[in-house]
C-alpha positions, 0 to 999 in steps of 0.5 A: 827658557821663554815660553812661546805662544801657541795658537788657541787651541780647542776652544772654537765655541766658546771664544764663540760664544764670548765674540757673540756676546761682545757684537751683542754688547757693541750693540748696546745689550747687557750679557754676562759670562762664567767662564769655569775651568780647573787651574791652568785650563787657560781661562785666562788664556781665553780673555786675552784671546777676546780682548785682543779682538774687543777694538773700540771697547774698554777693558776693565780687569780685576783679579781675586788673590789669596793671602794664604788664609783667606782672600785678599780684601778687595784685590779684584776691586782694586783692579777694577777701579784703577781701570775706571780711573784710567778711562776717565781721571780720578777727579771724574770718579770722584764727581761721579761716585758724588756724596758716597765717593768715601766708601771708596776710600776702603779700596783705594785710599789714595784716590778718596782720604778715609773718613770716619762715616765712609759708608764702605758698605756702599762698595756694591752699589757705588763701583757697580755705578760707576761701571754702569756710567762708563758702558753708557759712554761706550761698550765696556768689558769688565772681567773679574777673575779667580773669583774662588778667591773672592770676598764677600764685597767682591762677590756682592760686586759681581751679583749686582753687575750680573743682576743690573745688567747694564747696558753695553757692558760684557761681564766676565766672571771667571773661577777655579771649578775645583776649588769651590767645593759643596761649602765655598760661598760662591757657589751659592752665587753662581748657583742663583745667577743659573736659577736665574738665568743671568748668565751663560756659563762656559765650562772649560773642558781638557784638550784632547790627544789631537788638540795637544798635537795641535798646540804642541806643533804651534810650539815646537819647530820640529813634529812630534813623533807618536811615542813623545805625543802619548808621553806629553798627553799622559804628563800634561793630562791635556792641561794646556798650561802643563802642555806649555810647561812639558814641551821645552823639555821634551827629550829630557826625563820628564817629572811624572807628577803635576807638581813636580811640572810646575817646577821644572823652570825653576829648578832650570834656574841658577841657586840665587834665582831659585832663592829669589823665587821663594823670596816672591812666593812667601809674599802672596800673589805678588809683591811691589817693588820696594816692599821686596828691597826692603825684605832684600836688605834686611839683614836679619830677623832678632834670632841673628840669622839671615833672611835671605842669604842666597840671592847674590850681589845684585838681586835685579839681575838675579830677578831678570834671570827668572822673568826671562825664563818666564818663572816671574812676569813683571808689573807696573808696581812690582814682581808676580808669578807667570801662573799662581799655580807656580807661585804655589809650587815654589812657596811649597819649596820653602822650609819651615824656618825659611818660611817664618822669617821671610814672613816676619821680613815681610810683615816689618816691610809693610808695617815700614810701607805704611808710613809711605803709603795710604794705610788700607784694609789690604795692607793691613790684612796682609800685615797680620797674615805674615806675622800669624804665619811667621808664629810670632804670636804675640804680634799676630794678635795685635796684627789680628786685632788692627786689622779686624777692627779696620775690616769691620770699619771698610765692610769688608766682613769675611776678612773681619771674621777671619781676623776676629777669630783668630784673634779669638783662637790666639788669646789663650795663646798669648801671655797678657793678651789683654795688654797686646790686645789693646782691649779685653776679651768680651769687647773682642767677643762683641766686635767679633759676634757683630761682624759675624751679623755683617757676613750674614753667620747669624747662628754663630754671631748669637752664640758668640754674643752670648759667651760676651754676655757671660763674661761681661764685667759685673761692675760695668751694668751699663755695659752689660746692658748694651751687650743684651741690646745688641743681642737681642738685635742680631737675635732678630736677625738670626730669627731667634725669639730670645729678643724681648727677653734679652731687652728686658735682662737690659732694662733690670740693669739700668735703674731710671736717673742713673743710665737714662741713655741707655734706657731710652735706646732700651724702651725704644727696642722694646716698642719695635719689638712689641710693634713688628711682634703685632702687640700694637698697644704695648708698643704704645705704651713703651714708646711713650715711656721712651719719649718720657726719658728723651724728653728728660735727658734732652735726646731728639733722636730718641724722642724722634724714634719713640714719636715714629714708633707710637705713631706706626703703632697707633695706624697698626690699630685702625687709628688715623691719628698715628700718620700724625705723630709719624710726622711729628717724629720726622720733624723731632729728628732734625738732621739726626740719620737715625730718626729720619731714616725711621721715618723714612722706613715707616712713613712710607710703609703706612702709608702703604697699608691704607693703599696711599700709593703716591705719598709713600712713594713721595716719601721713599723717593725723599728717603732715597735722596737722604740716605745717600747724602748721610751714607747710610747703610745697605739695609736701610737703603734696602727697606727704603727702596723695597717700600717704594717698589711697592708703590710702584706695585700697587699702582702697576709699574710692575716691569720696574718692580721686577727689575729691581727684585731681581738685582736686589734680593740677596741669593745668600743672605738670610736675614729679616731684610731677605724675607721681606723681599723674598716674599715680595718678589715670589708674590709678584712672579706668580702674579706676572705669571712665572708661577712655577717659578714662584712656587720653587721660590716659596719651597726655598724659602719656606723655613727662613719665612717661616722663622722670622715670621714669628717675630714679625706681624708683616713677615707672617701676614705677607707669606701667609698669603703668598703661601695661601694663594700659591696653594689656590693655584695648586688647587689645595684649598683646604691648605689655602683656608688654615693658613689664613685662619689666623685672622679669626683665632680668639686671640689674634690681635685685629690689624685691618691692613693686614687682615683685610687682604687675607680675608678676601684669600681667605673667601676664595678658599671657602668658594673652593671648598664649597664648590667641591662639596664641603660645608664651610662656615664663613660666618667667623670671617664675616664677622673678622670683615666688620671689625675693620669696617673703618680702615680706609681700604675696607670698601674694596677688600669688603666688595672682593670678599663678597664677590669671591663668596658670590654674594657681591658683584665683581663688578662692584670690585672692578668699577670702586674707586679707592685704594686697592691694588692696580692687578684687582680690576684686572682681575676682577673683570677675568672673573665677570668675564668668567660668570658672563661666560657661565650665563651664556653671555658670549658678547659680554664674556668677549668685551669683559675678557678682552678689557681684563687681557688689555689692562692686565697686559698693561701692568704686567699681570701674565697670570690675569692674562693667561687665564682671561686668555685662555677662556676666550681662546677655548670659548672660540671668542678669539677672533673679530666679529661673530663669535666663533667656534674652535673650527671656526678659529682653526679654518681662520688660521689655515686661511691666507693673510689676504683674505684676513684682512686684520692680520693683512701684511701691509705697510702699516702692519709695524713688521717691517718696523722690527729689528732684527733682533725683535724678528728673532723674538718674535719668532720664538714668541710665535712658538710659543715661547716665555720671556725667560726661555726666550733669553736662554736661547738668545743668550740675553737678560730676561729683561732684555726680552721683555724689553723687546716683546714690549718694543714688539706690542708697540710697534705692531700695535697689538695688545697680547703675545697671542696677537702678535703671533698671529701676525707672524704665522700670517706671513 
């Protein structure tokens, strides 16, 4: 039976919302929407209502699939880049992807060639430019659907889109509300996309006694009476698609459970077409046409019987009888089910044997499949699926083993684990697993623990690693030797401090003249371990002894990384000789990605640590380049990335800075590279002024900074301080002051770079104290302060440090050149505008106050801006001329533009100049509104709103929000 279109039925405001968002990226803004909803809510249903309407837009769709046990790798990313190639050709993909074109291999084989050095990791950040590209071209909807199936790739896919917000495109991301439960991984998403307010999200609601008439009347030729209205809500529970399903059986006796709904056009179809069914539902989501031939001719499995015995002669006919009663929908590649609630269903119907042998068909078709198409991680997951599910375990092992070994290969790190363990759990199963295997038990351990450090379940990839540990060989100490060494790594990486024990385990295990690769890879982790634990001079002494064994066995790469590391040690002591072996080792690397990538990574973060802002970024920028050429890791290109980001900080690009922190800090993962950012951006929001938010971001985050940072130097340093000035603006001193303690303890090792700033935290914090009336000795700091007398930034630190106590100018901090961060001269003028204001020095307090507001405003520092600000508005030094009192002030609001003649409307005030938008958001500047609650009432990016406050400053040629409200209350 044919199951007719009913209009949209209860569904006004969001459809809505959703024409909203597609005028607003018509326009060329950037919008994102979750649409949520239980199964056959019509989510689905909704989409194809707004992309009937989207003319002049290209649609881009993607769709999630479950394989049974878990999502299907890449199956919404597929989608995704088959519709790029549609719009554009592939030849154009590939020239756009450039040199990272072969992490698109992994998704698409046939449209790049799989190479050994793919980069699949890179999938996130090719497919998400290319999607950029194409909005920038014209506006572009892009919808991913049934994330509740989604793999990590596909989700790390739809984090970066929602961050990035590209311009003129509408993002769509819909899921299965009751399927992501309290553990589901995509709640974690979703829930940092709400805190950050990327979205706007529609939550689907059932159809009421009234809406179900509604659409069951667009459905049926007759009405419908009363007592079959009651019966059809009571059935359908107002889940437009069981409506759908009800309604051609009205008058019949109507099944009572959803289940049974689900099947009542099935069991209306003929015995061979009911065959066929189950036949396409034991093959997942869908299944191509040649595949299911091939399942179809099969004449049996090794037990003798029959696959399929019941579909009848002619199978396409068979198959038309269930399209035309809207049970299968046909594809450009093959046979799917018109809802996957009914693909479920009807798999359900199998019986246990029936179920086993069509997966075992299956699993022989597309190994068959392989040798006509690209071989591809997809494939090869559902390959070892079907042979699990068929309990052929001997094959499902081998199946497991291949295809968790290609995942790991393709990034695509859930379906590596999944495999990887059950692998694991078939072992002790299988006679001769070794044999079937292909490999023995502790390098399965290995490969399985590594790729659970990919999918950030760094808890259980150290517990893993350990059980290779213990069963690894004695006869292979070299071996052995490199199971530590990648322990101790992923230790790191789960924030245990087992490392430097592991490394030394692995260094008794391999006498010198005998592993000396080995070694050498060995000393090299023990330097950076010593160096990022701030034991500079130990780190020293191992670098060298690993540049000894490079040197001997002729290896540049280690010679090139010991050089690095030596260097970066020596710059962590005060010695400026180390930027020159830091150089020295970028030049030993030759072409070797691993030395330059170290270079890359430390060069520009000392150069960071004496405030030499414009070469660390000239480096970071460089990096940038290389890594993409060698496609190289996501972590790497992170920590290049993050460390020219903090360039732009420290010489006050601020906007750039944010914009970057916001798309890149990973919401799930929790790991050294998260901390690092982490940190970074709550420190930068509570610069900028966000500092509630800054303050929820440091209680989140609090325990993973506190574990990784005691293994880091750089890790406690920075959070320290963002946890002690977060707790100056709490007025906790006292807390301040003992978190920035560390740098007088008798047994901490002086490094200026990170001292010198959290000495001058650590003034501010004894000011406060003093000034509440207890007595702090700061003579230990003092004396901290002279033992970095000769690091580059010492003069500005030094003249903070003097001032915060009241013993130094802060103008000798505003005025110094040198070094310093961009926000310290802005903030120093705040606070001698403070003491100006204190000395009764109006005149002065007003010009000081007034240079703090417009260099403040000029990076960014929302936080300098609020508090100089606030000072002159409670001083009364608000308005033009003579200082005037909070009367005064109130009168000059009260009076009529025309008699102020600064706010006057004119041609030239730039009002006339904004567009209609910006009128909007100048509107609710004037209520006082931030940038973020600005974006939630448009249903815009943050970014976006403060792309048009900044538009509005420039055009009214004000410097402040508060100016520009002013103008508008003139009107």
């Amino acid at each position: 039976m044919p199951v007719p279109r009913a209009r949209l039925v209860g569904r006004a405001r969001e459809l809505g919302a959703l024409t909203a968002a597609l005028d607003d990226v018509r326009s060329g803004v950037g919008r994102t929407l979750v649409i949520a909803g239980e199964a056959g809510i019509g989510k689905t249903r909704l989409l194809d209502e707004l992309t009937a309407r989207a003319d002049g837009v290209t649609v881009v769709t993607g769709q999630c699939a479950d394989e049974g046990s878990g999502p299907l790798p890449y199956a919404a990313l597929a989608g995704l880049l088959q519709g790029v190639v549609q719009a554009t050709g592939p030849d154009a993909v590939v020239t756009a992807a450039g040199p990272a074109a072969g992490a698109l291999s992994a998704i698409a084989p046939q449209l790049v060639a799989p190479a050994s050095d793919a980069g699949a990791d890179r999938i996130p950040e090719v497919l998400a430019d290319l999607l950029a590209g194409l909005a920038a071209e014209q506006p572009l909807v892009v919808v991913m659907e049934d994330l509740h199936w989604s793999d990590d790739v596909t989700r790390a896919v739809a984090l970066r889109l929602a961050r990035t917000a590209p311009r003129g495109m509408l993002l769509l991301l819909t899921y299965r509300s009751d399927d992501v439960g309290r553990a589901h991984p995509l709640r974690t998403v979703m829930a940092e996309l709400d805190r950050a307010r990327l979205t706007t999200r529609l939550d689907l609601a059932r159809l009421g006694e009234t809406e179900v008439r509604e659409m069951a009347q667009d459905l049926l030729d007759a009405g419908l009476d009363a007592e079959a209205l009651t019966d059809l809500t009571d059935r359908s529970e107002g889940v437009p698609f069981y409506v759908e399903e009800l309604v051609g059986f009205l008058g019949t006796d109507l099944p009572d459970s959803l289940r049974d709904i689900l099947l009542l056009r099935y069991w209306n179809l003929s015995r061979e077409a009911q065959a066929l069914c189950r036949v396409v539902a034991a093959a997942g989501p869908r299944v191509w046409y040649d595949v299911l031939d091939d399942v179809l001719a099969d004449p049996s499995t090794g037990s003798g019987q029959r696959v399929v015995p019941n579909v009848g002669a002619e199978p396409e006919e068979t198959a038309r009888e269930a399209v035309e009663a809207q049970v299968l929908v046909v594809t450009d590649v093959g046979y799917a089910f018109r809802h996957a609630l009914v693909q479920e269903a009807v798999y359900a119907e199998l019986l246990p044997g029936e179920r086993r042998r069509l997966h075992a068909a299956y699993a022989q078709a597309l190994e068959r499949a392989l040798v006509r198409r690209a071989r591809s991680v997809a494939k090869l997951s559902r390959i070892a699926d079907h042979w699990w599910r068929a309990g052929m375990l001997d094959r499902a092992l081998a199946a497991a083993v291949v295809g968790h070994r290609a995942a790991a290969d393709g990034a695509a790190s859930s379906t590596a684990v999944t495999l990887g363990e059950r692998a694991l759990e078939l072992w002790e199963q299988v006679p001769d697993a070794e044999a079937v295997a292909g490999l023995p038990h502790h390098e399965l351990l290995r490969t399985v623990a590594e790729s659970l450090r990919g999918s950030t379940r760094t808890t259980r990839a150290l517990a893993v690693a350990h059980e290779a540990i213990a069963e690894w060989p004695a006869d292979d100490p070299a071996g052995l030797a490199g199971m530590l060494s990648d322990t101790a790594l992923i230790a790191g990486h789960a924030g245990s401090d087992e490392g430097p024990e592991l490394i030394e385990r692995a260094l008794a295990l391999v006498e010198p003249g005998r592993d000396d690769a080995v070694r050498g890879h060995l000393l090299m982790l023990r330097a950076r371990q010593a160096m990022l634990n701030g034991r500079p001079r130990e780190a020293i002494e191992a670098a060298t002894a690993a540049h000894d064994v490079g040197s001997a066995i002729g290896s540049a790469g280690v010679v090139s990384v010991a050089l690095n590391l030596r260097g970066v040690s020596r710059v962590q002591l005060g010695d400026p000789g180390g930027f020159a072996e830091i150089d020295a080792g970028r030049e030993a690397a030759g072409d070797t990605w691993h030395g330059l990538s170290r270079y890359y990574i430390n060069g520009s973060d000392a150069r960071l640590l004496v405030g030499d802002w414009a070469r660390a970024a000239e480096i970071a920028q460089e990096g940038m380049g290389a890594a993409r050429r060698h496609g190289s890791s996501e972590s790497t290109r992170i920590m290049i990335e993050g460390n020219l980001v903090e360039a732009l900080i420290g010489r006050g690009d601020w906007a750039e800075a944010a914009a970057w922190y916001e798309r890149t800090v990973p919401p799930i993962h929790d790991s050294v590279y998260s901390v690092y950012l982490s940190d970074r951006r709550a420190w930068l929001m509570m610069w900028q002024g966000q500092v509630d938010q800054a303050q929820a971001e440091a209680r989140r985050r609090a325990t993973s900074w506190e574990r990784f940072g005691r293994l880091e130097e750089q890790i406690r340093a920075r959070t320290s301080m963002t946890l002690a000035e977060l707790a100056l603006l709490r007025d906790e001193p006292a807390e301040a002051l003992g978190r920035m303690s560390v740098v007088v303890d008798p047994d901490h090792v002086r490094s200026p770079a990170y001292d010198l700033p959290q000495l001058a935290v650590a003034a501010l914090a004894i000011a406060r104290l003093r000034a509440a009336g207890q007595d702090v000795d700061d003579a230990p700091y003092r004396a901290a302060l002279a033992e970095c007398a000769h690091w580059p930034t010492f003069p500005v630190w030094s003249a903070q440090f003097e001032a915060e106590l009241g013993t130094g100018p802060w103008t000798a901090v505003a005025d110094l050149p040198g070094p310093g961060p961009a926000h310290l001269r802005p903030y120093a003028l705040y606070r001698e505008g403070a003491r100006l204001l204190d000395a009764g020095d109006r005149a002065g307090a007003r010009s000081t106050l007034g240079s703090a507001v417009a260099e403040a405003e000029k990076i960014g520092a929302g936080l300098i801006v609020q508090r100089a600000q606030g000072l002159l508005d409670r001083a009364g030094l608000t308005g033009q001329g003579r200082s005037a009192g909070p009367a005064d002030a109130a009168e000059r609001r009260r009076e009529p533009a025309e008699r102020r003649p600064e706010l006057a409307q004119g041609p030239d005030s730039g009002l006339d100049t904004l567009t209609a938008r910006e009128q909007q958001v100048l509107a609710l500047v004037a209520e006082g509104l931030t940038n973020g609650q600005i974006a939630e009432r448009l249903f815009i990016s943050a970014k976006t709103a403060s792309v048009h406050v900044s538009a509005i400053l420039r055009k009214l040629n004000v410097s402040t929000r508060t100016e520009a409200a002013l103008l508008t209350r003139s009107r």
